[in-house]
BALOBA-1460 file (C-alpha; in Angstrom, 3 decimals):
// residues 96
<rec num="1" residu="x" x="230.075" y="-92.862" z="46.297"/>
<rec num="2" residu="x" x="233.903" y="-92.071" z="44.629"/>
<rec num="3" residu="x" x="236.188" y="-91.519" z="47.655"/>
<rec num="4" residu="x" x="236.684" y="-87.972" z="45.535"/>
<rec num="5" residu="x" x="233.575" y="-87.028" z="46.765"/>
<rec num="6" residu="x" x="233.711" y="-87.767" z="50.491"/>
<rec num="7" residu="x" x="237.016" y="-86.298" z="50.402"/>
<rec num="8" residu="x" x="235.572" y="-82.878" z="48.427"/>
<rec num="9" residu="x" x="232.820" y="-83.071" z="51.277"/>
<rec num="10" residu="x" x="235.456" y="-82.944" z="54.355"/>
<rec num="11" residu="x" x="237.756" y="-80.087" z="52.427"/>
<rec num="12" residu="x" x="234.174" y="-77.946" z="51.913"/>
<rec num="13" residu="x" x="233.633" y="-78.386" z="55.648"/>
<rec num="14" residu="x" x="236.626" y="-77.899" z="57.309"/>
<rec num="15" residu="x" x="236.548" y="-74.594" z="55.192"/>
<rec num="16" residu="x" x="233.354" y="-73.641" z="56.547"/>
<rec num="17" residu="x" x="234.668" y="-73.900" z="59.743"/>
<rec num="18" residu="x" x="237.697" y="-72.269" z="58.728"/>
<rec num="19" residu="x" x="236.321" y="-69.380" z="57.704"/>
<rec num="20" residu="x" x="233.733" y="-68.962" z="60.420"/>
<rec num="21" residu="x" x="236.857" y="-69.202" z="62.625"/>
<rec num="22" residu="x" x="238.172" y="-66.315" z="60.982"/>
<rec num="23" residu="x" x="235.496" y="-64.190" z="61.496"/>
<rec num="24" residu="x" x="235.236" y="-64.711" z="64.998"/>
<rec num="25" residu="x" x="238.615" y="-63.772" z="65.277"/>
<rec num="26" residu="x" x="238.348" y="-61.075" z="62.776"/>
<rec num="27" residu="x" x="240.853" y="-62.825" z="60.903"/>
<rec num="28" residu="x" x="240.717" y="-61.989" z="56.653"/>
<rec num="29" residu="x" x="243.445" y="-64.500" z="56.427"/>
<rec num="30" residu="x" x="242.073" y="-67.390" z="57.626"/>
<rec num="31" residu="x" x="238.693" y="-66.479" z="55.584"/>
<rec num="32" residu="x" x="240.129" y="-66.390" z="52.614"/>
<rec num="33" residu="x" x="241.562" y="-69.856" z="53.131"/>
<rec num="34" residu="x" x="238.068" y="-71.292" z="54.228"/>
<rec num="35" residu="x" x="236.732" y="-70.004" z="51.345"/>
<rec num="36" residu="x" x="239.128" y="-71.315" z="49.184"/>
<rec num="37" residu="x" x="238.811" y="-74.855" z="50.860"/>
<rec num="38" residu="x" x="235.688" y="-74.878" z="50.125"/>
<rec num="39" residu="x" x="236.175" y="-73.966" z="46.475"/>
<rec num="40" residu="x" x="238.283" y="-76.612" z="46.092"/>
<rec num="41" residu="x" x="235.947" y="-79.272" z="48.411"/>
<rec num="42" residu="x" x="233.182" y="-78.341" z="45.728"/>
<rec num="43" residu="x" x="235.485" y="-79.081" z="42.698"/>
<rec num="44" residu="x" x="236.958" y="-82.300" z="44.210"/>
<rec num="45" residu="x" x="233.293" y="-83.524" z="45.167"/>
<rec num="46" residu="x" x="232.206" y="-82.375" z="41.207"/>
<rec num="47" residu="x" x="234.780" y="-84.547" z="40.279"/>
<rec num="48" residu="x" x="233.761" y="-87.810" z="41.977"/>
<rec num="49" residu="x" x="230.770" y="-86.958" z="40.966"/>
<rec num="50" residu="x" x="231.071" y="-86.694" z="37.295"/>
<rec num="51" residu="x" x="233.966" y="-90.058" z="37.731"/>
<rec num="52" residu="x" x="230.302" y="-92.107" z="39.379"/>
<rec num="53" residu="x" x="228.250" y="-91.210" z="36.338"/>
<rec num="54" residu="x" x="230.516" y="-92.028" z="33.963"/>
<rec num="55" residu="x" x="231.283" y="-95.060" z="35.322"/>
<rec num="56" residu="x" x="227.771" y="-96.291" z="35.860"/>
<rec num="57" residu="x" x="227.017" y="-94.955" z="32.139"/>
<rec num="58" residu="x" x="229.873" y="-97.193" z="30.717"/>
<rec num="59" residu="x" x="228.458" y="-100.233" z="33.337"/>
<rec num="60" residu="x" x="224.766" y="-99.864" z="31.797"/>
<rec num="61" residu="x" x="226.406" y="-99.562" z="28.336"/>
<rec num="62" residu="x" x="228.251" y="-102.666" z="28.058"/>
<rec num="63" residu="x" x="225.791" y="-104.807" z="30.175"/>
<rec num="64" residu="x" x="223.635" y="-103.755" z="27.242"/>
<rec num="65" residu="x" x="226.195" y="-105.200" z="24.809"/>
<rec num="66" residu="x" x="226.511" y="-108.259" z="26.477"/>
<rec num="67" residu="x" x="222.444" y="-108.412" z="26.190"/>
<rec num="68" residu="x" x="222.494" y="-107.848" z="22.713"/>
<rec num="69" residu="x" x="225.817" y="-110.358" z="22.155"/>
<rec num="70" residu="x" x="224.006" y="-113.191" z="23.998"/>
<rec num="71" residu="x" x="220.546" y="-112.478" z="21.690"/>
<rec num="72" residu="x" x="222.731" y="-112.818" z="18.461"/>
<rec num="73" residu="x" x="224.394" y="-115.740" z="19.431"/>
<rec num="74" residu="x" x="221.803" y="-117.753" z="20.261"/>
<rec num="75" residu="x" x="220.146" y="-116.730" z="16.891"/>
<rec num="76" residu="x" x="222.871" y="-118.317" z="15.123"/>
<rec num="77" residu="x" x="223.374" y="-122.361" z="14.976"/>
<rec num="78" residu="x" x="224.051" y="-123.349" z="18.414"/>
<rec num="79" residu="x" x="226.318" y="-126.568" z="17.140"/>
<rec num="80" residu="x" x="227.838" y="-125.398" z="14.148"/>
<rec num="81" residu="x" x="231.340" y="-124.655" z="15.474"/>
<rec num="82" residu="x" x="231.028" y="-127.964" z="16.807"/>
<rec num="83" residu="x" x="230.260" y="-129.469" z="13.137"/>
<rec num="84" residu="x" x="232.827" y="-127.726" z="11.470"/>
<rec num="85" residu="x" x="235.458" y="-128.946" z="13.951"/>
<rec num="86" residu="x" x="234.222" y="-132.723" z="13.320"/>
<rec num="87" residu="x" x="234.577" y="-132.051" z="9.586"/>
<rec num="88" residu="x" x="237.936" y="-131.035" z="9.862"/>
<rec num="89" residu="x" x="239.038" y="-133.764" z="11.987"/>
<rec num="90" residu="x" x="238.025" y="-136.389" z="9.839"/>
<rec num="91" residu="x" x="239.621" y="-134.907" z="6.743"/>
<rec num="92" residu="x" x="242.966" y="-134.432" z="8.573"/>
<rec num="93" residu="x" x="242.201" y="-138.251" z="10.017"/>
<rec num="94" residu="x" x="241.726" y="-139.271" z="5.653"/>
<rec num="95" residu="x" x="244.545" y="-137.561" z="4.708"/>
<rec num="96" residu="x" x="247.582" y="-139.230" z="7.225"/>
């Protein structure tokens, strides 16, 4: 849970209470801004939301890479950077 969203939460109910307040008192005011709290509780809360999914979308995807990486590389010859290196040693070691 994004701290956007528990944040969006406590905005969208301290403007329910905010506009209950206000009609108990019979206060249009102080309705208005508990509605509009609450507006922007829900947008912030959206937000976190849609930040979570992405995130865990771009997690999956490259944990998926790294599955298909470690599949092609053990396809190819496990040693072979190894030989080259040797090969090149030895023909640096012939040529001094």
């Amino acid at each position: 849970m994004d701290s956007n969203e528990i944040k969006g939460k406590m905005k969208d109910l301290g403007g329910q209470a905010q506009e209950k307040f206000g009609g108990f008192t019979d206060n249009k005011e102080q309705q208005l801004k508990g509605l509009g709290k609450q507006a922007e509780g829900k947008v912030q809360d959206g937000y976190g939301k849609a930040k979570d999914a992405v995130t865990n979308a771009v997690r999956e995807e490259e944990e998926k890479f790294r599955a298909r990486q470690s599949d092609v590389q053990s396809d190819v010859q496990p040693n072979r950077d190894r030989e080259i290196g040797k090969d090149d040693i030895e023909k640096d070691k012939n040529a001094a």
